[in-house]
Structure formats: C-alpha cells, structure tokens
C-alpha positions in Angstrom: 246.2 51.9 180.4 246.7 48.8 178.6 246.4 48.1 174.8 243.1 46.0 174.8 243.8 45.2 170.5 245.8 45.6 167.6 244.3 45.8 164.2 246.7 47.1 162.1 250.6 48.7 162.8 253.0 49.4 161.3 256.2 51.1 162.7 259.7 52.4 160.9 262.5 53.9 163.3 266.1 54.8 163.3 266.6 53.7 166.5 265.6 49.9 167.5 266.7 49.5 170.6 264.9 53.1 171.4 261.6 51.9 169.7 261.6 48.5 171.3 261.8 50.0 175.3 258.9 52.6 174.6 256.6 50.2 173.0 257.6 47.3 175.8 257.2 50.0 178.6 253.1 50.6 177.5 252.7 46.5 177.5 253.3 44.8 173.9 255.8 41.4 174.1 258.7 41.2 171.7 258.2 38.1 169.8 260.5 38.1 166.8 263.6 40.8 165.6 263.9 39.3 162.4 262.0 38.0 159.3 264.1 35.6 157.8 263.2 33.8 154.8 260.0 34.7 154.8 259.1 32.7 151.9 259.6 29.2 153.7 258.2 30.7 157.3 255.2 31.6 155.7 254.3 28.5 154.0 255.6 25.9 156.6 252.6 27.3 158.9 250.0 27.2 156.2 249.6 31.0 155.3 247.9 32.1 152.7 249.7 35.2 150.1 247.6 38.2 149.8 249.2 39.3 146.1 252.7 38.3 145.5 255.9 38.6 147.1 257.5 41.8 145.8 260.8 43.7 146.4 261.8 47.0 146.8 265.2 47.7 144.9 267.6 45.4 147.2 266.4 46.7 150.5 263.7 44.5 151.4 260.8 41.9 150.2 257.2 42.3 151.5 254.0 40.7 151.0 250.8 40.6 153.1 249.7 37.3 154.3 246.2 36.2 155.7 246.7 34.6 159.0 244.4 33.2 161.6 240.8 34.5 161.7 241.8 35.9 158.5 244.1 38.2 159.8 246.3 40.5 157.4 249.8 41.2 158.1 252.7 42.6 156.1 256.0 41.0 157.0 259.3 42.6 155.6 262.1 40.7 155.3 265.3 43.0 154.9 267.6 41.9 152.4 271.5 41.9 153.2 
C-alpha cells in the first residue's frame, strides 16, 4: 500500500529515530530534522503567516503558514 496524499499530520514521539524508520518503512521521504529559524525560512520563500508567530513557554514557537496551492502547515521550531 502506498500513501497516495497527505492533507494534514501532525506527529509527537519520544522516540525519533523509532518514529522516523516506521514512517520511512510505509514510503514517506525524510526531508528536513529541524526547523531552524523559522521566521527567516519562511519569508525568504515567500510564505504567507496564517495568525502570528506564537510561543509556548520556552519550549517552542509555532505558526501556520499558507504554502503552495494554498497549503496550511504548522512548523515548530524548538527553542534551545
């Protein structure tokens, strides 16, 4: 069987490298382990903020973004 379309995921886990080899093994590509400033990624490819950025405590900063064929994604950027 292989994953004809993905609409909307989201995925939290304790174990990365765990989570990675299951969802390889049924046929999605890694692209990308980290969002890292996700403020100048997002705008040096022209995306478009859905909202604000916002942050939760000092863990992390999300937003959702409206990419191509208007798209939404929520990037998380973990904060160290």
């Amino acid at each position: 069987m292989t994953i004809q379309q993905r609409e909307n995921v989201g995925v939290v886990v304790d174990d990365f490298a765990a989570a990675t080899a299951f969802f390889l093994e049924l046929g999605l590509e890694l692209e990308d382990q980290a969002v890292q400033d996700i403020e100048g990624r997002l705008r040096a490819h022209g995306a478009e903020l859905v909202g604000e950025i916002a942050q939760y405590e000092q863990y992390c900063r999300y937003c959702y973004v409206r990419g191509p064929d208007g798209i939404i994604i929520g990037p998380v950027e973990e904060l160290n």
